[in-house]
Structure formats: C-alpha cells, structure tokens
C-alpha positions as CSV (number, residue, x, y, z in Angstrom):
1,X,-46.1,33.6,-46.0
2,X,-50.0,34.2,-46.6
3,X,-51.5,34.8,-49.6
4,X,-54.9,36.4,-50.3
5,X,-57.2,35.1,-52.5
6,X,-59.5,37.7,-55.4
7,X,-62.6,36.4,-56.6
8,X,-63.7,38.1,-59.8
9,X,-65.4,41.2,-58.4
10,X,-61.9,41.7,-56.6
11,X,-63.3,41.2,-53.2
12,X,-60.8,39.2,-50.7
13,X,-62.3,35.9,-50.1
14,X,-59.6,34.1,-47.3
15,X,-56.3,33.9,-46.6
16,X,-54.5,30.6,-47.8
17,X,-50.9,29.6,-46.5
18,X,-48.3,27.5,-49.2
19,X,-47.5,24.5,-48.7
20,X,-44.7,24.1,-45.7
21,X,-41.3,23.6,-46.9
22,X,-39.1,20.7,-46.1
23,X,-37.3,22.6,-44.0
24,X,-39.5,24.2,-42.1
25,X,-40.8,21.3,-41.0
26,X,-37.8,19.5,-40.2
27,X,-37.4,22.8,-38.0
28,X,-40.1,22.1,-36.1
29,X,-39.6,18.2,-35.5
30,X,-35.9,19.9,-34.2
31,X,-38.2,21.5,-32.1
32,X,-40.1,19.3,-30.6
33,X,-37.3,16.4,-30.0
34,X,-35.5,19.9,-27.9
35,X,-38.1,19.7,-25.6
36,X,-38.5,16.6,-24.9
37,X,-35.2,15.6,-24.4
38,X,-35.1,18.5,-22.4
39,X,-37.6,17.1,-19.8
40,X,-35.4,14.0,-19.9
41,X,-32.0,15.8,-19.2
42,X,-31.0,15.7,-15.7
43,X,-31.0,18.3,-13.6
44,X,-28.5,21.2,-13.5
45,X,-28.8,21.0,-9.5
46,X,-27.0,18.5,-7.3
47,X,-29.6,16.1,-5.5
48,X,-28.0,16.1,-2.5
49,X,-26.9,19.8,-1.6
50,X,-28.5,22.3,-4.3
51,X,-24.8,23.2,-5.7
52,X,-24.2,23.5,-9.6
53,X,-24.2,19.6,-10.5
54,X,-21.1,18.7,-12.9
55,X,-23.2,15.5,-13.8
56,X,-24.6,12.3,-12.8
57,X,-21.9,10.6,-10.6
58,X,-22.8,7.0,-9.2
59,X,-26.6,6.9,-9.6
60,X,-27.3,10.2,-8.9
61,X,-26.9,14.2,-10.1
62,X,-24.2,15.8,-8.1
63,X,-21.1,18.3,-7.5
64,X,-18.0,17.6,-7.3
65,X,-17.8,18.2,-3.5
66,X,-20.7,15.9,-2.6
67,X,-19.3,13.2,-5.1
68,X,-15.8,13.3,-3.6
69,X,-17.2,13.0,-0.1
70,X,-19.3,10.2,-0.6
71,X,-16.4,8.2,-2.7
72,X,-14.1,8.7,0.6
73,X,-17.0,7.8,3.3
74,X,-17.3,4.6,1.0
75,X,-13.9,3.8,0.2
76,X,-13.0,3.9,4.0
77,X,-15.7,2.4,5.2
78,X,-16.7,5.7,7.3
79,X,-19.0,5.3,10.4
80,X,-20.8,8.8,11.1
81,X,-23.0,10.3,13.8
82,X,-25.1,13.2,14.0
83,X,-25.3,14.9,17.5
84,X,-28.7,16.3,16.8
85,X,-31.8,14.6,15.4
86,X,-30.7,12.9,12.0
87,X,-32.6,15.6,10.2
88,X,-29.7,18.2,9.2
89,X,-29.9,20.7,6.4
90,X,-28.1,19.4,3.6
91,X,-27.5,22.6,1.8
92,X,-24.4,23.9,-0.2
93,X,-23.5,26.3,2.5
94,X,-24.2,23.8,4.8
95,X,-23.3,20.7,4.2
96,X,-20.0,20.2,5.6
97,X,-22.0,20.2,8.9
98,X,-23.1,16.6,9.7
99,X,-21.5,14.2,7.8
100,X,-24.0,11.3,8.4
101,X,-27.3,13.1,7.5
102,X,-25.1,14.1,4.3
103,X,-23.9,10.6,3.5
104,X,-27.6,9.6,4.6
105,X,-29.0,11.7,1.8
106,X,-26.6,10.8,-0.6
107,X,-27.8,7.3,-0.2
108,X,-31.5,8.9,-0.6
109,X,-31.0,10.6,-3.5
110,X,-29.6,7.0,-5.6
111,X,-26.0,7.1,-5.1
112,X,-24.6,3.5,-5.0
113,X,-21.8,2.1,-3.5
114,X,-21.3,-0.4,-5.8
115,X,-20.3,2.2,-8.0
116,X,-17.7,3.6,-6.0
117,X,-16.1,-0.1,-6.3
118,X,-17.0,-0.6,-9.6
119,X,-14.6,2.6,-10.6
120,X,-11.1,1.7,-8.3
121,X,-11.2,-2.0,-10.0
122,X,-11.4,0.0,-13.5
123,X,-8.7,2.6,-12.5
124,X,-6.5,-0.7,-11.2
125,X,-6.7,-2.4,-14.1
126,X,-5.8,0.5,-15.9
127,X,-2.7,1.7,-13.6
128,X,-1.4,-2.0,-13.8
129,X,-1.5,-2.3,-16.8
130,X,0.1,0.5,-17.8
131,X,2.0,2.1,-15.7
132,X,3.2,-0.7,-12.7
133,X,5.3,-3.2,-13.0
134,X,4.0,-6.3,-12.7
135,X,6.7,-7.8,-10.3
136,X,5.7,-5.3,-8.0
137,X,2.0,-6.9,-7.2
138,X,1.7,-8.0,-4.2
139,X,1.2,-11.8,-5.4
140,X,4.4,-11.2,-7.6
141,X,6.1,-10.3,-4.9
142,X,4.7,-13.3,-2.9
143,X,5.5,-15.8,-5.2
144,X,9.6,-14.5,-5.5
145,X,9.7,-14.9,-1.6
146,X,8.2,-18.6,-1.9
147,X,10.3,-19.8,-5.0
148,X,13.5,-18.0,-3.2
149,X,12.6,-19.9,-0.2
150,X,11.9,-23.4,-1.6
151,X,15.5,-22.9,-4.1
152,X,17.0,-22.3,-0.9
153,X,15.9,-25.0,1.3
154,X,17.6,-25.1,4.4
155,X,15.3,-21.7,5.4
156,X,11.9,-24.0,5.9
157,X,13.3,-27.0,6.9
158,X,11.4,-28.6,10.1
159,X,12.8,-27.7,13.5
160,X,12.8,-30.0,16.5
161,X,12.0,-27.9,19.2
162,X,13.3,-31.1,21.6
163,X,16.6,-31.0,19.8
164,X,17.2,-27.2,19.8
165,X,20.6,-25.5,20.0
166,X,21.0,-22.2,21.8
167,X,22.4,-19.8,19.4
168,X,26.2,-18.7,19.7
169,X,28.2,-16.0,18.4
170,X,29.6,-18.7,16.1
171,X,26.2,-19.8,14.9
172,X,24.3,-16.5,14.7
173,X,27.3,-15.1,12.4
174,X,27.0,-18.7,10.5
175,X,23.1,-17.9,9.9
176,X,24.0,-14.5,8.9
177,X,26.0,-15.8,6.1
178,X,23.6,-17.9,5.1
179,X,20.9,-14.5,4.7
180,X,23.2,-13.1,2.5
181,X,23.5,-15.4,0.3
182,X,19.7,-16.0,0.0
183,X,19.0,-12.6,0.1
184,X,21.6,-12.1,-3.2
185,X,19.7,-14.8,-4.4
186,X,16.3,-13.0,-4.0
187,X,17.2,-9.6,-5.5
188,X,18.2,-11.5,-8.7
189,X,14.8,-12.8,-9.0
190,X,12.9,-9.1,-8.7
191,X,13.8,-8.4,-13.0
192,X,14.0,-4.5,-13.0
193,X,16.8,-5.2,-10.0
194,X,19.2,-6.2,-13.0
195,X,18.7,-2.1,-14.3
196,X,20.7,-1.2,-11.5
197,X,25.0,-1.0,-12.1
198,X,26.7,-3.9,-10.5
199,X,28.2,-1.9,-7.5
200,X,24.6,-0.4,-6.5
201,X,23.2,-4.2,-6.6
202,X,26.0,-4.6,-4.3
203,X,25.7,-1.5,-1.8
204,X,21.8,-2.0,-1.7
205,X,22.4,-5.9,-0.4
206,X,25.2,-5.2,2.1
207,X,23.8,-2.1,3.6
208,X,19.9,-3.9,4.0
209,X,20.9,-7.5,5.0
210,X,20.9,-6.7,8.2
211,X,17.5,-5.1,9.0
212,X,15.9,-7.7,6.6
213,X,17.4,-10.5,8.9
214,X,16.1,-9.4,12.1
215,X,12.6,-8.6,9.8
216,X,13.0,-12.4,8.5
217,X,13.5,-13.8,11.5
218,X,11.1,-12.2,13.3
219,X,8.6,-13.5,10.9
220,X,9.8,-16.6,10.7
221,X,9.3,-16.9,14.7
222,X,5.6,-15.9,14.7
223,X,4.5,-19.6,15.5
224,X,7.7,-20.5,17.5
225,X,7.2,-21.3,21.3
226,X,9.1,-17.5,22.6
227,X,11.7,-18.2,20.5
228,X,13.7,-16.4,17.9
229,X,14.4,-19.3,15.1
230,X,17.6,-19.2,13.1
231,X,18.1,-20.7,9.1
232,X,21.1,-23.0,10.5
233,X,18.1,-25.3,13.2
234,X,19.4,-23.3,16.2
235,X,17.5,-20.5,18.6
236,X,17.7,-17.8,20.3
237,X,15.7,-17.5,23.6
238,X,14.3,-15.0,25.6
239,X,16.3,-15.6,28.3
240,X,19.9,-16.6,28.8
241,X,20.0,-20.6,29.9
242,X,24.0,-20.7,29.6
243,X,25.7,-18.3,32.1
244,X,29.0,-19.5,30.7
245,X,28.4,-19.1,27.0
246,X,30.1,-16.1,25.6
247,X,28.1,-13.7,24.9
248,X,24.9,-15.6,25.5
249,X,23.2,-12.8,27.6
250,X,23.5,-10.1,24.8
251,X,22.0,-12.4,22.2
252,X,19.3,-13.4,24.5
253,X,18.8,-10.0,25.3
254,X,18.5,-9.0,21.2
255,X,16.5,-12.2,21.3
256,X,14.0,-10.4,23.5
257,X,13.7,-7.3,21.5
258,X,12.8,-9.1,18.5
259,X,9.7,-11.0,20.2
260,X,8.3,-7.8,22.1
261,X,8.7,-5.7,19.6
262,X,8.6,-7.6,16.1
263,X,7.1,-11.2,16.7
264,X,4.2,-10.1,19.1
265,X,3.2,-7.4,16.9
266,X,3.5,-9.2,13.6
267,X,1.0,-11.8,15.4
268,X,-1.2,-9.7,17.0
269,X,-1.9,-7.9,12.9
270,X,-1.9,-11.2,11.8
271,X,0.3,-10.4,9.0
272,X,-0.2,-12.4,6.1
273,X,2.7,-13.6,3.4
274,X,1.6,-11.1,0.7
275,X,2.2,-8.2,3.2
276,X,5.3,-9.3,4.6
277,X,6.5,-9.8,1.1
278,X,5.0,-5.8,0.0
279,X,7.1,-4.7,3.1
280,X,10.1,-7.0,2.7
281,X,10.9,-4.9,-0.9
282,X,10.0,-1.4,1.0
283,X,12.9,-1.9,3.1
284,X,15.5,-3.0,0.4
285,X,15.1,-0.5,-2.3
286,X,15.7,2.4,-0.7
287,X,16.3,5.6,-2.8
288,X,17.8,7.5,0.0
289,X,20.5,4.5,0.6
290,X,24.4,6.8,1.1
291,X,26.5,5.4,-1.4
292,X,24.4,5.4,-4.5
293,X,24.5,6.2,-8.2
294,X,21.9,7.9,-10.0
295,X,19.5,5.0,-9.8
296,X,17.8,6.4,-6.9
297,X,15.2,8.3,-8.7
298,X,14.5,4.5,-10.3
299,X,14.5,3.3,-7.0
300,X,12.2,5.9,-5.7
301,X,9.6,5.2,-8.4
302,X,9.6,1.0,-7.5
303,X,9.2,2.0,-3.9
304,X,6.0,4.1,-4.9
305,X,4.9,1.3,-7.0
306,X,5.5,-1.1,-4.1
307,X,3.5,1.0,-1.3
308,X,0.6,1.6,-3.8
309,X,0.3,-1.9,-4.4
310,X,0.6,-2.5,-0.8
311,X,-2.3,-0.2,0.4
312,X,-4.4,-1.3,-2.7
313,X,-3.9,-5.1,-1.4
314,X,-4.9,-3.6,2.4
315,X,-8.1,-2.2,1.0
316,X,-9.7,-5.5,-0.4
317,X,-9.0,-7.4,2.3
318,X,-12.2,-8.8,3.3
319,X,-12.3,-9.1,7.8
320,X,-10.4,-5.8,7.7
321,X,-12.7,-3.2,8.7
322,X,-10.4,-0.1,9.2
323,X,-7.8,-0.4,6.3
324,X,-6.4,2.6,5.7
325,X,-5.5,2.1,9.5
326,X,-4.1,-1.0,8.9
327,X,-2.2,0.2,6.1
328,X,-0.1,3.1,8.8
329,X,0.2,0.3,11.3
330,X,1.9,-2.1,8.9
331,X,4.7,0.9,8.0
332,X,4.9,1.5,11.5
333,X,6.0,-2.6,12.5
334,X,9.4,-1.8,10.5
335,X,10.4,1.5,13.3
336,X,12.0,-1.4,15.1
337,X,14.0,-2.8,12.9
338,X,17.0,0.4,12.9
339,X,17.7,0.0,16.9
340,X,17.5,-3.7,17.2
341,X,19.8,-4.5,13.7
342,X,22.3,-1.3,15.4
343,X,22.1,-3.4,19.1
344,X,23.2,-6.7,16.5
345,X,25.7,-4.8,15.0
346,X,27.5,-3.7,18.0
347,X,27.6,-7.5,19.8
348,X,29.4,-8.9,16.9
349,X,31.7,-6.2,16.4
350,X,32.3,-5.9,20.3
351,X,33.1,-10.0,19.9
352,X,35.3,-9.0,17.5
353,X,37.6,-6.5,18.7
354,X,37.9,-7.8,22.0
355,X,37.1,-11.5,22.3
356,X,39.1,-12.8,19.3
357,X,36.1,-14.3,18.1
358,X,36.5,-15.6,14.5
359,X,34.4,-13.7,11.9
360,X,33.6,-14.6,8.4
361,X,34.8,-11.8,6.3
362,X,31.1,-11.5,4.3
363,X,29.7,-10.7,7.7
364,X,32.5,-8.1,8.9
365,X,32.0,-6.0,5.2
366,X,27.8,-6.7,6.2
367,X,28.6,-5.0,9.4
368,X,31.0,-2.3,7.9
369,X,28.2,-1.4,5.2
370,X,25.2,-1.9,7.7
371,X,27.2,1.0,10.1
372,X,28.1,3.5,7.4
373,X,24.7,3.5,6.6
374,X,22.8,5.5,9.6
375,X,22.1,8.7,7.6
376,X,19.8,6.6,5.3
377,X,18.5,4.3,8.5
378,X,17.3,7.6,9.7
379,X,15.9,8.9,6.3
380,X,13.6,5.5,6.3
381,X,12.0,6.2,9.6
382,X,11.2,9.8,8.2
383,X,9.5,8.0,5.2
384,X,8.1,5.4,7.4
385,X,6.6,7.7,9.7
386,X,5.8,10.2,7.0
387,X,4.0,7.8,4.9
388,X,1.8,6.0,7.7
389,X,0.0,9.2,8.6
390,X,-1.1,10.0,5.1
C-alpha cells in the first residue's frame, strides 16, 4: 500500500510505496512463467479438422477422430482418391468427406507414420509379455512343428519321384496311423495342452486328425509334381493309373480335391511355415469341439491368442501390401478342409463295410470320432467365415 510523506509544514510532498514482499514478488514471477508457457502450450484446436484437440497424437495436435483415422489409413496401408480437385475442406463437420485430402492434411499438419509403428511394437511387447502365452507366437509355434517333424523322421524323408507307389486303401490307412501318432506327439509338445483332463487331450486328437491330415498333406505337396505325397513314400495322383486297384478312382479322386482346392491355393499365397504352423493350432483347439469338458472357455482364450498372433505376424510381413486381406484369405484356405476330410471318411468306411478291407482299429475310432463331430465341423466354418470378414 502507499504511503504519503509530511514535511514539517504538514504539506504532502510524494507518495512512496514499501518495499515489495517476498511473496508478492514470487506472485508475479508465477505470473509471468503463466504466460509464457502459455504461448508454448499447444493448441486447444485440432490441426487437421478444427474439433476440440484431446492432445498431441503422433507429431501433431488432434481429436480423437482424426487420430483414429489416420492410425487405421496407416496401419493398413490405405490408398485414397479424391474425385474432385485434392483441395477438400477439412472441417469437423466435414471431414469424413474425402479421405485422401484428410489423410493429406494430416501428413501437412506433422503427423508421422513412424509413430503409428513406433506405438503397436510398444503395445506388442506389452500384450506378450503379459498377457500371451509365449508358445503361442508364431515362431513358437514354428519351431514345435520343426522339432515334431525332425523327432519323427519318416515325415521329411526324401521321395523318389521315379520310385513312387500309388497309394492304396492299405497304405493310405497305414499313413493315417502314422498322423496320429505324430500328431499325439505334437500336442504334447504345445505346454498349456497338458491343463487339459486326459479324456479332452484325447477327444481333441481323434476328432481333428483328420482335417489336419488332409491340411498336412496338402502342404506337404506344395512342391510335388500334381501329386498328393503320403508320410509312408507313397502318392496319390490326380488321376487314377490302376483301373484294377480297389478303390483307386476314389482316392485319386480325393487326391484331386486336395490339389485344386488346398495345394494350388496354399502356392499361389505362398504360405510360409510360420503361417501354416499359426493355422495348424487354429484348427486343433477348437472350443466348440461336441464332447468337451469345461476347458473350452481355456480353449477359447488360446485360440484368440493364436489368431492375434497370427494377424500380428501378417501385418509385418514385408512384400505383403494388403495384409489385413491376407489375413481373411488365409482363414478362408481351411473351408476346404470339412468336405474333403467327410469325402475321406466315407471311402474308408465304405471299404470297410463292404469290401472286407482290413482296418487298423486307431483309424476306425479316428473315423468314428472324426463323424460324430459335424456339429462342431460346422461351428468352425461359422468362426472361419466370421472371423475373415472382420
């Protein structure tokens, strides 16, 4: 406060002000720091369309709605095209108009793309680490196929194509066997399998042996010459050679539904071992399998797991341009796999009954589980539909 100074007459002579306190002038250094950082704050605008800006989201001050877009045009690689002059009003009522003089301007206004990658290899780490199991990555999953493979040997050994046996009823129940047993072989080998009760181990083997043979095979054939390749060094070819082999028509014919609609696909997407593997697992643990204990909600979970890791593996795949396309068409190579293994199913069991053929009894329970099992055949191509078009 001012003071007023008397000389002796009494007269006022000036006003004086005390001394400023501490406090008041920490006050006004308060002040002054304010407004400066004030000038330094970002905006409370979004660069790119004018809406209320939630913050500063990969280089540059935006909403939520013009972050979220350009994230998704990144992530997918999104090609845009503006029908009019590639000048469009990018406004908050308007920006949902053209894409690509939005996504232009976002580019404009600092955004980065880097950023947008920067932020899915953080959130990766984190989900692995925390909530995924790690024998569900992709390489994990990899590397159990390979080490299955290699412990049982006779599935890579060389074929002479010179030397080849047609495949008979015999032979193709022989190799059959064989699946079983690896396949036993790599279930043990994925740990969380051993959470499950003994009979569900069981169930989940016999009722999926046979769609993951015709899946095997028909991977194992992709640099065959037209030829289906059995694990017992025999094949089975597109057309029947022997008119008097028993049944050698209906297993050419089967034979010929596996390289149309398996092999030729599998080599025209170039499927690698990593995704083969990822899709190998999606058809064994099935939560909606009939027959069941209350492990399918566990089941359910791995499967998610497994199909995340799967699309996250698609997406970082360097000459693929379209991945999330990729990602539906892969899901979509197993639709096959229900009405060729059913076609299988019915040529042994016709042999069977009515052709005295000899069958080992691990093939006729296979067959006996694999056929009880159409409800949940039918569930999987909901899911496999389903989960493509997402």
């Amino acid at each position: 406060m001012a003071r007023l100074r008397l000389n002796k007459s009494g007269s006022v002579l000036r006003y004086s002000h005390p001394p400023k306190r501490e406090n008041e002038s920490s006050n006004i250094t308060l002040r002054r720091i304010g407004q400066h950082f004030e000038e330094k704050l970002p905006s409370s605008y979004c660069a790119i369309c004018g809406d209320d800006a939630t913050g500063k989201h990969y280089g540059a001050n935006s909403c939520d709605g013009c972050k979220g877009f350009f994230r998704r045009s990144v992530r997918r690689h999104s090609l845009y095209h503006c029908r009019k002059s590639r000048n469009c009003p990018v406004t908050k009522d308007k920006r949902n108009q053209c894409r690509y003089c939005r996504l232009r301007k976002c580019f404009k206004c600092g955004m980065k793309k880097e950023a947008v990658q920067n932020e899915r290899d953080k959130i990766s780490r984190h989900r692995t680490s925390e909530d995924m199991l790690p024998c569900f990555a992709p390489e994990a999953l990899r590397k159990i196929d390979a080490d299955t493979r290699s412990y049982c040997n006779y599935f890579h050994m060389p074929v002479d194509m010179r030397d080849k046996r047609i495949a008979t009823m015999p032979l193709l129940c022989s190799s059959l066997k064989l699946y079983v047993c690896y396949l036993m072989e790599w279930a043990s080998r994925i740990e969380p399998f051993d959470e499950l009760f003994s009979d569900d181990k069981v169930h989940l083997c016999k009722t999926k042996v046979l769609q993951l043979f015709v899946f095997e095979l028909a991977f194992r054939s992709i640099h065959a010459n037209d030829v289906i390749l059995l694990f017992d060094f025999c094949v089975i070819p597109r057309n029947c050679e022997d008119q008097e082999s028993t049944f050698a028509f209906d297993i050419a014919r089967i034979g010929s539904m596996m390289l149309d609609e398996l092999v030729n696909p599998l080599t025209d997407y170039q499927i690698d071992e990593t995704e083969f593997s990822c899709l190998k697992s999606l058809i064994f643990f099935d939560p909606n399998t009939r027959g069941l204990s209350e492990n399918s909600d566990k089941i359910r979970n791995w499967r998610c797991q497994i199909m995340g890791n799967l699309l996250d593996y698609v997406s970082d795949r360097e000459n693929d341009f379209d991945k999330n396309s990729r990602y539906g068409e892969l899901l979509l190579l197993l639709l096959p796999l229900q009405r060729i293994s059913w076609q299988l199913i019915d040529v042994i069991q016709y042999a069977m009954l009515y052709c005295e053929v000899s069958i080992d009894p691990i093939v006729e329970e296979v067959l006996a589980a694999s056929g009880s099992a159409s409800a949940s055949e039918r569930s999987l191509q909901r899911f496999i539909v389903e989960a493509s078009s997402n």
